[in-house]
Structure formats: structure tokens, C-alpha cells
N, C-alpha and C positions, 0 to 999 in steps of 0.2 A: 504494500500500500504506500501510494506516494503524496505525502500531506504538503501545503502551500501554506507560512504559515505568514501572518503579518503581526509585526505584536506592536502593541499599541501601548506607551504610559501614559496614567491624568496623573495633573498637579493641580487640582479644584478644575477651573475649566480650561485651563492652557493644557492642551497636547503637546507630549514633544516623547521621543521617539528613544529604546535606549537600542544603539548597537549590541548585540550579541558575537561571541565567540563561540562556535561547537566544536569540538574534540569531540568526536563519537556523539552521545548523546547531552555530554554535561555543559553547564553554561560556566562559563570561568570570568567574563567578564562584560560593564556596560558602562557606555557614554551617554549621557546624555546633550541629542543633538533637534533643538528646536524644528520643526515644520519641513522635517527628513520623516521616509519609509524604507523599513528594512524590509524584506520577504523570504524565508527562509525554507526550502525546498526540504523535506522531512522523506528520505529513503529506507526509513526502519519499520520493523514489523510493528504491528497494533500492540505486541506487548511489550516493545520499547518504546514505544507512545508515553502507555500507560506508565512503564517506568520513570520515563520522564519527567509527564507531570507531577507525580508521587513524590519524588526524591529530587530533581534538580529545580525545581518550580521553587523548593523551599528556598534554596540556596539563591536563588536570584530575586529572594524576599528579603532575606537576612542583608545581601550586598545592595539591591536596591533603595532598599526606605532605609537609608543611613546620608545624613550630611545635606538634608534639606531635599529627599527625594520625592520620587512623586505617591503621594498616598492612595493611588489605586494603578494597577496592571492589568491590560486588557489583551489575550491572547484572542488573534482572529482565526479564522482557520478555513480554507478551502481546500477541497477533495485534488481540484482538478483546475489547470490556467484556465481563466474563462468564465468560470465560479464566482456566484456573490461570495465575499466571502463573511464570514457568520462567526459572531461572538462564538468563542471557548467556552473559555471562564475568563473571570475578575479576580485576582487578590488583593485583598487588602494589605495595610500597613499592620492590622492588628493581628495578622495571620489566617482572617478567617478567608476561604475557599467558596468564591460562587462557580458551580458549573452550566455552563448554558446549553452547550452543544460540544461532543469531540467526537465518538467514536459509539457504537451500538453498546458496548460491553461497560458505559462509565454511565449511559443516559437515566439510567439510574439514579444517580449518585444527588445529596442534596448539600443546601451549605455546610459548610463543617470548618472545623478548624484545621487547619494544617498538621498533619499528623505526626512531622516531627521540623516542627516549627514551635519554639515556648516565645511567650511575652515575659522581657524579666523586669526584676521589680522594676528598673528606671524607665520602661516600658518599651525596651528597643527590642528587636525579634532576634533570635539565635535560634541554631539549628539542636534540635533537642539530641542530645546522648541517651542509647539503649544501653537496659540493662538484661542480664539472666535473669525471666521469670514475667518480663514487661507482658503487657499485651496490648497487640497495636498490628496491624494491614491483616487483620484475620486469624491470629494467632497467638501463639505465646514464644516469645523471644528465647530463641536456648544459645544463639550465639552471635558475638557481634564481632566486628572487624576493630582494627587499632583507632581509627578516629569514633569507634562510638556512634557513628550515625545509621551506618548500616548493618547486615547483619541476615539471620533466617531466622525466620519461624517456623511454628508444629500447627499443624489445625489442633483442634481443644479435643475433638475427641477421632477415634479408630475410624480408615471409612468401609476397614474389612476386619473380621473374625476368622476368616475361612477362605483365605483368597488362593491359588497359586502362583508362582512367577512366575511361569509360562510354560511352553512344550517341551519336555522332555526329551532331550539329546540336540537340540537346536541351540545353535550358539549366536550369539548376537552381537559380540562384540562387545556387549556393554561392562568397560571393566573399569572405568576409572573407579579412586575409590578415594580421591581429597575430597575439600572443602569443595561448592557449587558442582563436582564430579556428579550427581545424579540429573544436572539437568540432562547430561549429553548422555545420557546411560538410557535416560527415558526416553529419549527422543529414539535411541538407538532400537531399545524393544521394543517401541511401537511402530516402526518403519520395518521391523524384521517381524513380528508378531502380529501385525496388526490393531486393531482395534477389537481384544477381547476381555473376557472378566477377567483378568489380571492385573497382578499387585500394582504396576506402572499404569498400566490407561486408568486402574478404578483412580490413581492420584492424578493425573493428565483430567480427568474427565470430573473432577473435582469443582467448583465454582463457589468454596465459602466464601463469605464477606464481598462477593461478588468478584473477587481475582479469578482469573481464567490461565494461571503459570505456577499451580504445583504440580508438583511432581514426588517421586519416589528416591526417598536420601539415599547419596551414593552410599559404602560400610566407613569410612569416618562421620560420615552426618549423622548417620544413626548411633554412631558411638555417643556424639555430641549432644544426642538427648535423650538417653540416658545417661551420661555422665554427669550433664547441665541442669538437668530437669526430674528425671527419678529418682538422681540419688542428689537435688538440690539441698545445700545443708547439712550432707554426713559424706561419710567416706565413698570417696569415689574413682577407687583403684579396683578392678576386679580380678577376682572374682572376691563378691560383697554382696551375702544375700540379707543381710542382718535390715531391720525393721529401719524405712525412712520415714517421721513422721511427718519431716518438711517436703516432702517427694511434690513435685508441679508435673503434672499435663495429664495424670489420670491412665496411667499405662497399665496392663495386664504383665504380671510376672512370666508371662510366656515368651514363644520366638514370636520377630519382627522380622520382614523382610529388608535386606537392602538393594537397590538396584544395583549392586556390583556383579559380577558372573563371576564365578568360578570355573566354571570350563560347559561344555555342554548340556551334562548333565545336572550341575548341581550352580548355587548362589549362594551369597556370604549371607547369616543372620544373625540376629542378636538376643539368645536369651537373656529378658529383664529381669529376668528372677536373682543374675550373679554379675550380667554384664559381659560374659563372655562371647565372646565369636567367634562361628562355624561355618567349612563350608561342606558340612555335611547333613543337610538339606537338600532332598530332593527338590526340580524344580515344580514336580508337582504338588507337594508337600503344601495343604492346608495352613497358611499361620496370619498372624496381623499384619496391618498395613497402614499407617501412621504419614500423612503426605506433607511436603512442605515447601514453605517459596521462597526465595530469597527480597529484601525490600532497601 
């Protein structure tokens, strides 16, 4: 999908326009230049749109309304040259989030405050720091990056009891197994598998809090909640079956799938009962499935 974007800043009723920088999807910097249009040609998929907005929308609030900026930003947006083109959203100075029009999967969406966007007490905006256990873009936080802003989360609860990983003796390639590793794991089994009741499409086919990009933790993701989240508060070196009363996200002491492969026949899991992991699980083998997305 290829978006045309015009973004527009008010300062009361004066228009004036800030230049953007993109590197990939992120804004890093703006001018403000009176009774000038930028237009800014958008070649990323609908859910680095939506990333977009989410995550670097804040950041160009926080740099924005700072030094006598302007107190409203108005993203325009057309599909296609040739296009009216048609209010976003608006943000405000105070963080709050109007959406008017972007994409089918946000038309949803109502005012709200910037989700990691804080007002601090001297009332300037900064970008809000996650914590282990937060809840925020549909989930519960089990882990964040070195600046605190970003990070994963877990849906709140199982979207299977019973699921399998997939066919038996079919290999899919899907082996990575670091951090954001299950996006490309998922993508993998469901270009190789299809679209069936398994562990990766039931999280691909997933839509809480209305995000349309979980997926199934590579085997460090899944380590990272349970180590972050069911044993939040006590020891968490395994194997650790002893009682967590502080435990977050409501997990079953059973096996969890990861999208990692182990070889054709079998995939990496994680009994939460001690924390350990196997790859001696069949891939047909019944177990839980816990999905998650990065923000």
C-alpha cells in the first residue's frame, strides 16, 4: 500500500508546515517553515503505518510542542496522487490523539491519549518509559528495549489449550530463536503451512485491542515471559517450580509453544511448570499458545 501523506501544523490559526526526516519509518527531525507543503510518499505495509502512528507520532509530539511550537498537528492522508486528501488525525500539545480517517484496521479507534506519551508535572510531553508487568497496545509488557520506550507484549490471556505446531515431518525453516525472531518464524509457517488451526496462524489471526501483528514468540521470547512474567518477583533461573505469588499474565504450568523448529519433526517448548526447554515435542503434540507483538 502506497500512502501520500501531507502533514499539516496549527499554531491557533496560523498554518505553517514542519519538515520531516524519514529513516525507515521514524521521524528524527522538524522545521518549522511558514506557508511551505511537504508530501511525503508512505511505501510500507498497513502495519508499519500503524506502527508509525503508535510509536513515532509520539516522538514528533514530544520534539514538536517544545520552544513555542505549534499546539495542534494535523496528518493528511491520501491513498493515491489525485486524491482529496483527508484528515488523519490531530494531536495535540496535551498528548491527546484524535483519529479521523487512516486505514480500515484503526477506523475504529476513538480519542485517546497517546499511549506512550506522559504530560509531566511542568506540563511539557515526554515519551513515556515501559516497565515489566505494564499494560499498554493490548497486553502486558514482559520486555523492553534499552531506551524504555519500546518493547513486547503477551495478550492477557491463552488463544489455545490444544493447539499443534503444525504437520509432522515438514520443515519450514522457521528457526530463528532471539528477540522479535518469531515474527519471521511466523510468517515462515504460515507461507509453508498455510492458513490452519495452528499455534502461529491461531496468533497471526489474533486481532486483540484491535492490532492485526501478533504472532507466535520465537524460544527466547517465550523464555522472556516466563522469566519476566510467571516467575515476576521470585527466582527466575530454571528449572524453578516452587510457588510464584507475584506471577503476571495468568499462565498454565504446562508446555507453551515457541515458533522456533527444531528440525522437521519436532519444535522448541516451554514447560511453565520449571521453565525449562525442549525440543522434544512433537509437532503434532497438543499444548498452549500465548501470542505477542512487538510496540
Amino acid at each position: 500500500m502506497k500512502i501520500n501523506y501531507l502533514i499539516t501544523c496549527y499554531k491557533g490559526h496560523r498554518q505553517v508546515m514542519k519538515g520531516v526526516f524519514f529513516c525507515l519509518i521514524m521521524i528524527i527531525g522538524c522545521l518549522q517553515v511558514e506557508g511551505q507543503q511537504l508530501e511525503i510518499d508512505w511505501d510500507g505495509s498497513e502495519q508499519e503505518l500503524i506502527r508509525f502512528i503508535e510509536d513515532n507520532l509520539a516522538r514528533f509530539a514530544v520534539e514538536g510542542f517544545s520552544d513555542g511550537g505549534p499546539d495542534r498537528i494535523t496528518f493528511k492522508i491520501r491513498t493515491k496522487p489525485g486524491d482529496t486528501l483527508t484528515d488523519a488525525l490531530t494531536l495535540y500539545e496535551n498528548g491527546i490523539v484524535r483519529i479521523h480517517h487512516v486505514v480500515d484496521t484503526l477506523s475504529h479507534a476513538q480519542d485517546s491519549t497517546a499511549g506512550n506519551v506522559v504530560v509531566l508535572p511542568d506540563g511539557t510531553l515526554a515519551l513515556r518509559k515501559y516497565e515489566i508487568g505494564d499494560t499498554t497496545r493490548g497486553g502486558i509488557v514482559f520486555w523492553v528495549d534499552e531506551t524504555g520506550e519500546h518493547g513486547l507484549v503477551c495478550a492477557f490471556a491463552d488463544q489455545s489449550d490444544n493447539a499443534a505446531w503444525g504437520t509432522l515431518g515438514n520443515a519450514t525453516g522457521a528457526i530463528r530463536d532471539n528477540t522479535y525472531g518469531g515474527m519471521t518464524n511466523t510468517e515462515r509457517i504460515i507461507i509453508n503451512q498455510g492458513t490452519n488451526v495452528f499455534a502461529a496462524d491461531l496468533c497471526a489471526q489474533y486481532d486483540g485491542a484491535g492490532y492485526g501483528d501478533w504472532y507466535l514468540p520465537s524460544k527466547e521470547e517465550l523464555n522472556l515471559m516466563w522469566k519476566n512474567l510467571h516467575r515476576f518477583g521470585c527466582p527466575n533461573v530454571a528449572p524453578d517450580n516452587s510457588d510464584c505469588p507475584t506471577a503476571l499474565g495468568g499462565f498454565a504450568a504446562v508446555f507453551y509453544w515457541s515458533s522456533t523448529e527444531f528440525d522437521g519433526s519436532g519444535a522448541w517448548g516451554q514447560y511453565f511448570f520449571n521453565g525449562l526447554q525442549t525440543t522434544s515435542l512433537g509437532k503434532n503434540f497438543l499444548e498452549r499458545v500465548r501470542a505477542i507483538r512487538a510496540f
